[in-house]
N, CA, C and O atoms as a GROMACS GRO file, in nm:
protein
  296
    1UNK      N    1   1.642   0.564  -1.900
    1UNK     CA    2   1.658   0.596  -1.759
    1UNK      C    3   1.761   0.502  -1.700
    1UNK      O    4   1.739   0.382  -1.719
    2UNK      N    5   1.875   0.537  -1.630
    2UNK     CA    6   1.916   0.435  -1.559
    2UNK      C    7   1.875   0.410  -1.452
    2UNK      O    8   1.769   0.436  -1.396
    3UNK      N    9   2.011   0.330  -1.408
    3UNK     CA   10   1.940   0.239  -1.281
    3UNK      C   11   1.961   0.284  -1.122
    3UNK      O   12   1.980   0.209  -1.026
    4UNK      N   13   1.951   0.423  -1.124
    4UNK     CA   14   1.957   0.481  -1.025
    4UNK      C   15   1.808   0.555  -1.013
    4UNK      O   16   1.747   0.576  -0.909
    5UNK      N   17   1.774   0.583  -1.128
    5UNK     CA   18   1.666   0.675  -1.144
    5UNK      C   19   1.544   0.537  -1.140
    5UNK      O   20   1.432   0.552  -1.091
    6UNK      N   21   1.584   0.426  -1.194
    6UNK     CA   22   1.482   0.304  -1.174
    6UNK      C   23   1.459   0.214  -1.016
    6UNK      O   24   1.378   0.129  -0.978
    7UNK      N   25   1.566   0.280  -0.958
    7UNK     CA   26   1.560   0.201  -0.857
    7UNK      C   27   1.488   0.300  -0.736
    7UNK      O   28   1.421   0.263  -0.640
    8UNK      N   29   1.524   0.430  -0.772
    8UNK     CA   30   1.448   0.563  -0.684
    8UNK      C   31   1.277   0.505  -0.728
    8UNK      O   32   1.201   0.438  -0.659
    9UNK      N   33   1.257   0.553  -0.854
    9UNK     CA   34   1.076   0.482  -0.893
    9UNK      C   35   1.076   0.374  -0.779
    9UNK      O   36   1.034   0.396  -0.666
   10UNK      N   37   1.124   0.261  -0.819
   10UNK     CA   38   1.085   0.123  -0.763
   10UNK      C   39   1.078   0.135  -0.580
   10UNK      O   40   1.007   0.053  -0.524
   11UNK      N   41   1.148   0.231  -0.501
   11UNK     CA   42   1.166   0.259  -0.364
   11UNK      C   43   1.023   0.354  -0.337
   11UNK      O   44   0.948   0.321  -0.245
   12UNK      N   45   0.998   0.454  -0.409
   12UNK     CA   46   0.917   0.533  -0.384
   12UNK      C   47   0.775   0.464  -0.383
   12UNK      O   48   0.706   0.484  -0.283
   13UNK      N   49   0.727   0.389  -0.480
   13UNK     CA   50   0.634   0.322  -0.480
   13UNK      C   51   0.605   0.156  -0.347
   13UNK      O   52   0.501   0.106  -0.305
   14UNK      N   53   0.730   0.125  -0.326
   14UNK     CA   54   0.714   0.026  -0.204
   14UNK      C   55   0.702   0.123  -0.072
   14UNK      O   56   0.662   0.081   0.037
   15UNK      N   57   0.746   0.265  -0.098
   15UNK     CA   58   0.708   0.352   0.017
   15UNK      C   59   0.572   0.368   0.042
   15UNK      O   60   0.497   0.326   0.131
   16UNK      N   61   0.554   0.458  -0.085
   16UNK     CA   62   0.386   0.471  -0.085
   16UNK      C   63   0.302   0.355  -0.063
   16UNK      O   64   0.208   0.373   0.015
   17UNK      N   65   0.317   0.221  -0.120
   17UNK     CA   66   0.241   0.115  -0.084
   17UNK      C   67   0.247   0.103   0.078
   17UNK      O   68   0.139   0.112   0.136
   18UNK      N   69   0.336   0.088   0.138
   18UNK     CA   70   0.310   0.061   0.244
   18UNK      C   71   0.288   0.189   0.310
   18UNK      O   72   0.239   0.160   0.419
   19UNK      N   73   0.296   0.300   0.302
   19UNK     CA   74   0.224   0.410   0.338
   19UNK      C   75   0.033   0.393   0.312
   19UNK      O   76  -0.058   0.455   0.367
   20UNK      N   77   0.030   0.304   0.229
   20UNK     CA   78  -0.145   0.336   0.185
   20UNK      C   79  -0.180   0.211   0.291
   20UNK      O   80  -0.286   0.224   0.353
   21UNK      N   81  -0.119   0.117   0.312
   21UNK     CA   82  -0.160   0.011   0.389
   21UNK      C   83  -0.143   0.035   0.546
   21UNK      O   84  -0.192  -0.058   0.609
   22UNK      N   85  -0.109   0.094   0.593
   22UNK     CA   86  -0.073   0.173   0.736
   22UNK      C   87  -0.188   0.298   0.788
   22UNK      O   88  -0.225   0.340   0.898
   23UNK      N   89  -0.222   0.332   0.628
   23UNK     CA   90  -0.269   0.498   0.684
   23UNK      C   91  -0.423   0.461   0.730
   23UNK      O   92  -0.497   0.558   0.747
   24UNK      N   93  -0.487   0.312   0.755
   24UNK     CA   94  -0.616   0.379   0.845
   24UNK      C   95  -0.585   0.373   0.982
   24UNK      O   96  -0.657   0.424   1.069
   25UNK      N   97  -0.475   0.309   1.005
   25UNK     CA   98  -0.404   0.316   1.129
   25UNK      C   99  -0.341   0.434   1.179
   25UNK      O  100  -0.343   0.439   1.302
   26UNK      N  101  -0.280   0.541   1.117
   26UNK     CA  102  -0.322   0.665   1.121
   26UNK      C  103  -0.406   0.746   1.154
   26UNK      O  104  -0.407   0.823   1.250
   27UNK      N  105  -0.496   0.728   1.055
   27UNK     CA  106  -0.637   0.782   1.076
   27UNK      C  107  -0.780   0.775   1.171
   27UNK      O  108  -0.881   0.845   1.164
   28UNK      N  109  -0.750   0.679   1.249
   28UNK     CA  110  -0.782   0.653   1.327
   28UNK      C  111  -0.745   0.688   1.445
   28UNK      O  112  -0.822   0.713   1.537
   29UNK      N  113  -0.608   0.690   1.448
   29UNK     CA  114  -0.529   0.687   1.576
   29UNK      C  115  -0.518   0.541   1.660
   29UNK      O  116  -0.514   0.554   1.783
   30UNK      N  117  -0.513   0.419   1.612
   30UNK     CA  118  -0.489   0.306   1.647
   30UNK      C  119  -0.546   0.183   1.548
   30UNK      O  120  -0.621   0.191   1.451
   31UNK      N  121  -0.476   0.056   1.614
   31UNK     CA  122  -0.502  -0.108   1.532
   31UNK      C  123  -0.644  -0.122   1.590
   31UNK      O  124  -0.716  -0.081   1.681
   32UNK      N  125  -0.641  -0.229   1.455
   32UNK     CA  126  -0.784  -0.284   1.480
   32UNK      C  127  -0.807  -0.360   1.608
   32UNK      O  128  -0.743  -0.464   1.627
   33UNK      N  129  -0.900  -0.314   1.702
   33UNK     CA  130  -0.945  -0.402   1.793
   33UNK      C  131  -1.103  -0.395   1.761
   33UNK      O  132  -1.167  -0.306   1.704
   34UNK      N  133  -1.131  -0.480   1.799
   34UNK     CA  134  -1.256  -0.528   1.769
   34UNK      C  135  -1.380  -0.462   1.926
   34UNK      O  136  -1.500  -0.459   1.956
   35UNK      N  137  -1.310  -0.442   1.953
   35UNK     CA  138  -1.372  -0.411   2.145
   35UNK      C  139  -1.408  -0.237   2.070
   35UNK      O  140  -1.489  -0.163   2.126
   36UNK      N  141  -1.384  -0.223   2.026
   36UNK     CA  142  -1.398  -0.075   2.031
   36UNK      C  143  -1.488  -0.023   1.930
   36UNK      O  144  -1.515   0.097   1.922
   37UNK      N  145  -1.542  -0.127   1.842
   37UNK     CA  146  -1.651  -0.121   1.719
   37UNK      C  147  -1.818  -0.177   1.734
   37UNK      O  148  -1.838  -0.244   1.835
   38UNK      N  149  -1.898  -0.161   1.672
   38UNK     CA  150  -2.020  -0.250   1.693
   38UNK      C  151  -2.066  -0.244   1.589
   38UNK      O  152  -2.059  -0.148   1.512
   39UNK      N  153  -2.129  -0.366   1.569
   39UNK     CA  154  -2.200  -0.350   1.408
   39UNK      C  155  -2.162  -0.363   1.268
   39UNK      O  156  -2.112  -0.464   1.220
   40UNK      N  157  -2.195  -0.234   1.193
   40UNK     CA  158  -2.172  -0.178   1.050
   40UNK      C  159  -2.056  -0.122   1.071
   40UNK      O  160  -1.960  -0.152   1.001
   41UNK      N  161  -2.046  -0.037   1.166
   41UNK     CA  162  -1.873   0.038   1.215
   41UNK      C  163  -1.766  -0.073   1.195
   41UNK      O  164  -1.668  -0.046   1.125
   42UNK      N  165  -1.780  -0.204   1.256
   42UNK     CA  166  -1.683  -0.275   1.255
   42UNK      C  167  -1.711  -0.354   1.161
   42UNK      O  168  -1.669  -0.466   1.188
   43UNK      N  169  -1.759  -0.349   1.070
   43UNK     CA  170  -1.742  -0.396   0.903
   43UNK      C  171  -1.688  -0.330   0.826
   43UNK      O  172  -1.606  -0.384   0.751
   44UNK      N  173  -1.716  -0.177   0.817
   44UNK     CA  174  -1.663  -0.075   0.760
   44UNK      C  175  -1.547  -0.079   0.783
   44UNK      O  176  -1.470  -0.094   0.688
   45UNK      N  177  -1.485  -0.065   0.940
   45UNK     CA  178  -1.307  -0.063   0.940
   45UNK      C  179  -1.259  -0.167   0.852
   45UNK      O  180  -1.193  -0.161   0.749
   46UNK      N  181  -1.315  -0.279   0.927
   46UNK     CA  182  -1.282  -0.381   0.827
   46UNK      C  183  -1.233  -0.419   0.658
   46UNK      O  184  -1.148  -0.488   0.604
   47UNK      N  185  -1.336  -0.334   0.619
   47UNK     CA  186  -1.363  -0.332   0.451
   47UNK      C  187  -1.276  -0.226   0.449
   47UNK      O  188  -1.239  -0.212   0.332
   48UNK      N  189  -1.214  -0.127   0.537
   48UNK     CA  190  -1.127  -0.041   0.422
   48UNK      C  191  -1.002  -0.046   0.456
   48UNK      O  192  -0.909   0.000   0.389
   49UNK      N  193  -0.993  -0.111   0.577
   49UNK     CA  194  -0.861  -0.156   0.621
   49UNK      C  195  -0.799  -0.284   0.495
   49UNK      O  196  -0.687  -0.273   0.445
   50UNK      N  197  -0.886  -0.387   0.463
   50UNK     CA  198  -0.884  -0.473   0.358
   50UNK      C  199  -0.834  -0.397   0.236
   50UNK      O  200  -0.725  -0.418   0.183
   51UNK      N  201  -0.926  -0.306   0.196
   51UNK     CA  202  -0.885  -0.244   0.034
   51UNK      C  203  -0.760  -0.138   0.066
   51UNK      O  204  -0.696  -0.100  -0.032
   52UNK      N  205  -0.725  -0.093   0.182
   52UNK     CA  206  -0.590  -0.037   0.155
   52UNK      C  207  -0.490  -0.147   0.132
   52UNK      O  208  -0.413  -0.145   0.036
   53UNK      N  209  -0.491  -0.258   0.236
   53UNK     CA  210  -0.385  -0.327   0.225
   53UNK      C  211  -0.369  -0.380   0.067
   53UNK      O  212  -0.263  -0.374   0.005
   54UNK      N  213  -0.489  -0.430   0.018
   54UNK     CA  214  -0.481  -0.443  -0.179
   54UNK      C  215  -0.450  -0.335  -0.257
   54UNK      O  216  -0.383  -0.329  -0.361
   55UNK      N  217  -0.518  -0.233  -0.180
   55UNK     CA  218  -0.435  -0.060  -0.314
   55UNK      C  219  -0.278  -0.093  -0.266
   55UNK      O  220  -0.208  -0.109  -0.366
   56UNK      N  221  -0.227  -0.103  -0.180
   56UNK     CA  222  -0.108  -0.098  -0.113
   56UNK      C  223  -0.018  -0.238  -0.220
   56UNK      O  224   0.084  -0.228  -0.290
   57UNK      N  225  -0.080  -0.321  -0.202
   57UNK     CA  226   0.024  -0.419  -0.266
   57UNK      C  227  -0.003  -0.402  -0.397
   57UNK      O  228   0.081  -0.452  -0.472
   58UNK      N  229  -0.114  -0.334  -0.458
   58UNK     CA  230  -0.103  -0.295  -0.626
   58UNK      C  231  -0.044  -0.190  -0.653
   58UNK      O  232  -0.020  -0.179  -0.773
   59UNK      N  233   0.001  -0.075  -0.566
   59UNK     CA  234   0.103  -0.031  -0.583
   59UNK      C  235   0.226  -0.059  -0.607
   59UNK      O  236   0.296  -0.018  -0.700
   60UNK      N  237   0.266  -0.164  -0.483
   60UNK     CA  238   0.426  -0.220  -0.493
   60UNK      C  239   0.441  -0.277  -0.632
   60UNK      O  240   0.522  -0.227  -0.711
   61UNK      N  241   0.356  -0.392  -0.667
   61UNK     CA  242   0.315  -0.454  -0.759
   61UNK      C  243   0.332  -0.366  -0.841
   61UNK      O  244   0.415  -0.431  -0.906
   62UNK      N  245   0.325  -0.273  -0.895
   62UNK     CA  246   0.305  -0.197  -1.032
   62UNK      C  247   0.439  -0.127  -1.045
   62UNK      O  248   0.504  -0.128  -1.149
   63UNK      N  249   0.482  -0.059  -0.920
   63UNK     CA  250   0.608  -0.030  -0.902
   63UNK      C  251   0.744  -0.157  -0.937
   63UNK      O  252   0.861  -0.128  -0.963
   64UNK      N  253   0.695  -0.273  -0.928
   64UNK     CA  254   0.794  -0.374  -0.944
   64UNK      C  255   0.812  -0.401  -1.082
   64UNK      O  256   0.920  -0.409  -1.139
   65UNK      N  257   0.718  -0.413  -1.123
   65UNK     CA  258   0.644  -0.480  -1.286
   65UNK      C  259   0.738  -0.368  -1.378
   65UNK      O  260   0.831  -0.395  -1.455
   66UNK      N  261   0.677  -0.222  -1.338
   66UNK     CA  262   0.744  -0.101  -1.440
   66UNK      C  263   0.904  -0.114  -1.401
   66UNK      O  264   0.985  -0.090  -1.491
   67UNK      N  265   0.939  -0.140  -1.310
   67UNK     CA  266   1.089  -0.130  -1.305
   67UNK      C  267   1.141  -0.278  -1.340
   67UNK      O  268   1.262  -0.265  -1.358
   68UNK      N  269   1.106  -0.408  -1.357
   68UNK     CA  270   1.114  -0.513  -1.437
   68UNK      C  271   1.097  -0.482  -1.617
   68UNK      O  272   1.178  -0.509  -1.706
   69UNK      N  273   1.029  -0.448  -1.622
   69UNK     CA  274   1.000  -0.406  -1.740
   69UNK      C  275   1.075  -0.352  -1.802
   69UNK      O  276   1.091  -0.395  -1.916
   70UNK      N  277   1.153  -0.233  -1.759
   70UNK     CA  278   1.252  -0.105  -1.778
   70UNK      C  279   1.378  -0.219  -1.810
   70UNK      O  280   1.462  -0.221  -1.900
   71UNK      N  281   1.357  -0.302  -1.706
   71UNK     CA  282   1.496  -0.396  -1.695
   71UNK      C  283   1.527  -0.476  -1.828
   71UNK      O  284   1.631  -0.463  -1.893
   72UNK      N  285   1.406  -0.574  -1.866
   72UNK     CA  286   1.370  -0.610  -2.010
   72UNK      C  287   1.393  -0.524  -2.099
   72UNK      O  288   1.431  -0.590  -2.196
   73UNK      N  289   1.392  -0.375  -2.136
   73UNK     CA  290   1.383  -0.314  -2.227
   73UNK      C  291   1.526  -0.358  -2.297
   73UNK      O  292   1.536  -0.411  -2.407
   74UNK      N  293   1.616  -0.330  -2.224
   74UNK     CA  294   1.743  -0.311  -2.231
   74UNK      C  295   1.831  -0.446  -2.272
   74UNK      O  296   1.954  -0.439  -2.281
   0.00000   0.00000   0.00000
């Protein structure tokens, strides 16, 4: 593959990562404020707002690694 086609992979995946780390902010329809939760609700945002932002950077992360990698091959 060259390095046009490695560098499209490597863009698409820092897209999607930060697309997965954004989208409960989306889904919601706004940022975390804390005024607007009670309880278990505002643990829950919490906890999945947390694991997107980690799916999100193990995306980039994996996206970086495979296109490092590609780079090593060669």
């Amino acid at each position: 593959m060259n390095l046009i086609g490695r560098g499209l992979i490597l863009l698409s995946s820092v897209f999607i990562g930060v697309l997965i780390m954004i989208s409960p902010g989306f889904i919601t329809g706004h940022s975390f404020n804390s005024s607007h939760y009670q309880g278990s609700l505002y643990t829950a945002e919490f906890i999945v707002r947390s694991v997107a932002v980690i799916i999100g950077f193990l995306v980039i992360y994996d996206g970086i690694k495979s296109f490092l990698r590609r780079e090593m091959e060669k």
